[in-house]
N, C-alpha and C positions, 0 to 999 in steps of 0.2 A: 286389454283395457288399461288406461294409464292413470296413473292419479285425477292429472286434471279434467278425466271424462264423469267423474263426481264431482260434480258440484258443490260438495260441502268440504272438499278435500282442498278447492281452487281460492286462491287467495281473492278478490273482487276487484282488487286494480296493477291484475297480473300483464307483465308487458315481457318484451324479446329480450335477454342481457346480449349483450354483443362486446365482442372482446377488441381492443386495442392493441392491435400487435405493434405497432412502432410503441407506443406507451412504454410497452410491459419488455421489448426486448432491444427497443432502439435508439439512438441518441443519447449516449455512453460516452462519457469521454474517455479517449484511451489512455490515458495517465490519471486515473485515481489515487488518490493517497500520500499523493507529491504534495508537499514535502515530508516525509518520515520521519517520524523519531524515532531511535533504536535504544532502548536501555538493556537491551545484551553487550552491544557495542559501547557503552558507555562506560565513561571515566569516575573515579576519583574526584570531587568536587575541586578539591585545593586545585588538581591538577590541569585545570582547565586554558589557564594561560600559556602553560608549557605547553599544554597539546597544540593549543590555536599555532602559536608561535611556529611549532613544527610544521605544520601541517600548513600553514603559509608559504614557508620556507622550501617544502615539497611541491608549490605550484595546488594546494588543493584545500584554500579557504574553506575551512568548516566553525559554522557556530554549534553550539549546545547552550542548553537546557541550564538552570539555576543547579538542578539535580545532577547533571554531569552528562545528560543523556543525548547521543550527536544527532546534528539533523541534517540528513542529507536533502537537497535538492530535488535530484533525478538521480535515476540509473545510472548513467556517466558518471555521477560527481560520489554516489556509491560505490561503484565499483572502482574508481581511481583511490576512493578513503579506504576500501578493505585490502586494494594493494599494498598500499605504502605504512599499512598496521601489519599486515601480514594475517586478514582476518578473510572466510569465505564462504561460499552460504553453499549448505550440505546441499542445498533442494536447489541448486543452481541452475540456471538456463541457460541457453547459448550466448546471451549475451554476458551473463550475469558472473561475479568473479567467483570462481572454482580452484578448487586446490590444486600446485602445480608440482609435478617430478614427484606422482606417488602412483 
């Protein structure tokens, strides 16, 4: 016997819940989070025009943050700024920039 076989157990305007699967696990954009701010990766306040300046000058315009902190893009334009800093992300993926000659 189940709850709702009592009567005083049953709510009086009980109905079906039915679940939404595209809702709940569908129509995701595949690039969340874009554009990132990193403030592990980030500067020195003062130094922010020096950085820009470089980092121009390496083919890999990066703005920041009033606070010094960069913001990358996309994937690409991270992992072209972790190269040319010589910076790279321990949890790295296939794509993503990984330490090199270790």
């Amino acid at each position: 016997m189940s709850e709702c076989d009592l009567p005083e157990l049953c709510p009086v305007d009980a109905f079906v819940m039915r679940r939404d699967f595209n809702a709940e696990h569908g129509g995701r954009r595949r690039h969340e989070g874009w554009p990132m701010v990193s403030e592990m990766a980030g500067i020195n306040p003062a130094q922010i025009g020096e950085y820009q300046e470089f980092d121009k000058k390496m083919g890999v315009p990066t703005e920041y943050t009033s606070e010094g902190d960069v913001v990358w893009r996309d994937r690409k334009h991270r992992k072209r700024y972790c190269e040319i800093h010589g910076l790279y992300d321990r949890n790295a993926g296939y794509s993503d920039m990984s330490p090199k000659n270790r």
